[in-house]
C-alpha positions as CSV (number, residue, x, y, z in Angstrom):
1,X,-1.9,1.3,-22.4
2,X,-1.7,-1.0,-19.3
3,X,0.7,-0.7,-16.6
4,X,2.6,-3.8,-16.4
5,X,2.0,-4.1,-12.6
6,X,2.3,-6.5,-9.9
7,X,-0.7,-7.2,-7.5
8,X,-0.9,-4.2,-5.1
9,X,-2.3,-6.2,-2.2
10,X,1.6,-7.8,-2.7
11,X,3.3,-4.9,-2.3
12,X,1.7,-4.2,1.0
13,X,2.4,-7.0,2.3
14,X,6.1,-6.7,1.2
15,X,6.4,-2.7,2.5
16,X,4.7,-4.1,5.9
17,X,6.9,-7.2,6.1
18,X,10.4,-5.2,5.2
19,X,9.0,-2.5,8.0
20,X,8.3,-4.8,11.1
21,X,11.4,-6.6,10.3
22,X,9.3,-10.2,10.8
23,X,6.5,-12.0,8.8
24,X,4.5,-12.6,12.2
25,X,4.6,-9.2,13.2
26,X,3.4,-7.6,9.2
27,X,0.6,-10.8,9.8
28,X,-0.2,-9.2,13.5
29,X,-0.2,-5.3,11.6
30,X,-2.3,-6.4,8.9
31,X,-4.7,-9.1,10.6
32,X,-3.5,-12.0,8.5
33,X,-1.2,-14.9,9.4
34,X,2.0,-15.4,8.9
35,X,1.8,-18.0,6.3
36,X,-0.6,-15.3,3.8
37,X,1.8,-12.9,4.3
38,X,4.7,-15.5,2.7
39,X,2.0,-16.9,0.4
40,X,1.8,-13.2,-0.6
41,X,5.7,-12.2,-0.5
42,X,6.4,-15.9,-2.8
43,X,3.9,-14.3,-5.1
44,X,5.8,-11.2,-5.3
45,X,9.2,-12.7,-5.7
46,X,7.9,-15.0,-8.5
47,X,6.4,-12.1,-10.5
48,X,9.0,-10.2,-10.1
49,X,11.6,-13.2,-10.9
50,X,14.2,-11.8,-7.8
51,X,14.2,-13.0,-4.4
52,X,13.1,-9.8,-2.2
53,X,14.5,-11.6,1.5
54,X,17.2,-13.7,2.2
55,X,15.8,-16.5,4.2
56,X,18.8,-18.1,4.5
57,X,20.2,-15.8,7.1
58,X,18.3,-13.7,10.1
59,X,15.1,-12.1,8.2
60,X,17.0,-9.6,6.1
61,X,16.4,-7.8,2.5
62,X,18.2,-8.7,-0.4
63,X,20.1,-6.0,-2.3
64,X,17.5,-6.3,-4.7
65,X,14.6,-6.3,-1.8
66,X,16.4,-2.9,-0.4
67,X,16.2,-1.4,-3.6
68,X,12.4,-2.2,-4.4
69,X,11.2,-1.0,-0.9
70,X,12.4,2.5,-1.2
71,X,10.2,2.3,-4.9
72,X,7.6,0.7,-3.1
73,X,7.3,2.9,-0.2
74,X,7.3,6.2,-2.5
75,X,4.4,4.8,-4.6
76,X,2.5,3.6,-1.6
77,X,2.7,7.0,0.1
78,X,1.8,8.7,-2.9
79,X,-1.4,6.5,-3.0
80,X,-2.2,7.4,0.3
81,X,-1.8,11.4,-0.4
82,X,-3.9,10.8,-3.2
83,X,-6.4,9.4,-1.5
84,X,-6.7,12.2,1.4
85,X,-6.6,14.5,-1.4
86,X,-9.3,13.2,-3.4
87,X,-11.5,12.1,-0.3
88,X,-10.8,16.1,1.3
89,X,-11.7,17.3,-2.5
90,X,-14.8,15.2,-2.1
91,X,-15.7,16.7,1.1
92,X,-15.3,20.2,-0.3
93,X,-17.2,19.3,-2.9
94,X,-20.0,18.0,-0.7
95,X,-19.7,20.9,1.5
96,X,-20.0,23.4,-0.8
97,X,-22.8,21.6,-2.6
98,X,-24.7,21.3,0.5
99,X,-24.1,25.4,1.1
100,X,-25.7,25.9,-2.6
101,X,-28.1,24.1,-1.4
102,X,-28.7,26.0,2.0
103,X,-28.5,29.4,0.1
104,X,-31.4,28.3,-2.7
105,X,-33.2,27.3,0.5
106,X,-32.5,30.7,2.1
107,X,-34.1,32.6,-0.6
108,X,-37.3,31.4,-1.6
């Protein structure tokens, strides 16, 4: 079954935009410019059919936006544990690999 997801690429520009507080400085974080990381954030609000920021006001979060960052940052930090995880499980891997290796070496 497929997860009904939106783009992930959308989602980091909403975590990094809700962070800096500022379109410009997410764009200046994630070497874009400004107007990709509204392009991106528009995306975002239309898939998700809820307006994330209220642009009417000083750049601020919607209710709904406060809610969704708090999901957003969870899942994006669990990503990123995942990835150490599986990159340091490749590298034990390797390492240990390489020492079976060494040791076959070792005894001829």
């Amino acid at each position: 079954m497929a997860l009904d997801l939106p783009p992930l690429n959308a989602l980091r520009l909403f975590e990094a935009a809700a962070r800096r507080g500022s379109f410009k400085r997410a764009a200046q974080e994630l070497n874009l410019t400004p107007g990709a990381i509204s392009h991106g954030i528009n995306s975002l609000e239309e898939w998700l059919g809820v307006e994330l920021f209220d642009r009417s006001h000083k750049f601020v979060l919607t209710s709904a936006g406060d809610r969704y960052l708090l999901c957003v940052k969870g899942a994006l930090s669990m990503i990123a544990k995942g990835t150490s995880e599986a990159l340091a499980g490749d590298r034990d891997a390797s390492d240990a690999a390489a020492a079976a290796v060494r040791l076959k070496i070792g005894l001829r």
